[in-house]
N, C-alpha and C positions, 0 to 999 in steps of 0.2 A: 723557532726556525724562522729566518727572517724568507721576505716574497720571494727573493730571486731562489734561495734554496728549495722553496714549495713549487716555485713554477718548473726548476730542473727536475725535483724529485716528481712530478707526475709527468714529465715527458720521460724521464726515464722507465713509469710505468705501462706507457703505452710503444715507447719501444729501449727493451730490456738492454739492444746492443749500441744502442746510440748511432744508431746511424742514418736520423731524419737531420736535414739539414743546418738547422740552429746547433745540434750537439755538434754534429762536425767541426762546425765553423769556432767553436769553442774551443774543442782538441787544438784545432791547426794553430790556435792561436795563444796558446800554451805552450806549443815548440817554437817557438820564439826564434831558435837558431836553428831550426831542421836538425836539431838533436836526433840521432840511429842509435843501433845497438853497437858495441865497440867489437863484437866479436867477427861484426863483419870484414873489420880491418887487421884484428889478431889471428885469424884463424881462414887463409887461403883456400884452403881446401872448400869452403864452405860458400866461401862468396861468389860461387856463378851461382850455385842454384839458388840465393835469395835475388839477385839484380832481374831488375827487368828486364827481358832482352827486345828489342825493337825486331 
């Protein structure tokens, strides 16, 4: 296991869902294009209630 995989895998120990700010900032930077789910855009019916509404 090289360092950077041992430093991810004990922060992922101390928090299981990833949501201290190093892990996030890793996600976000993995979607690279703001890649979503496509079903938001196949399936109307569906997409008010996942959008944000202000």
């Amino acid at each position: 296991m090289s360092q950077g995989e041992k430093k991810v895998y004990l922060e992922f120990e101390k928090d299981l869902y990833g949501c201290n700010l190093s892990l996030m900032e890793k996600r976000k930077r993995r979607n690279g294009f703001r890649r979503f789910h496509p079903y938001l855009s196949s399936n109307p019916e569906i997409r008010d209630s996942h959008e944000k509404r202000i």
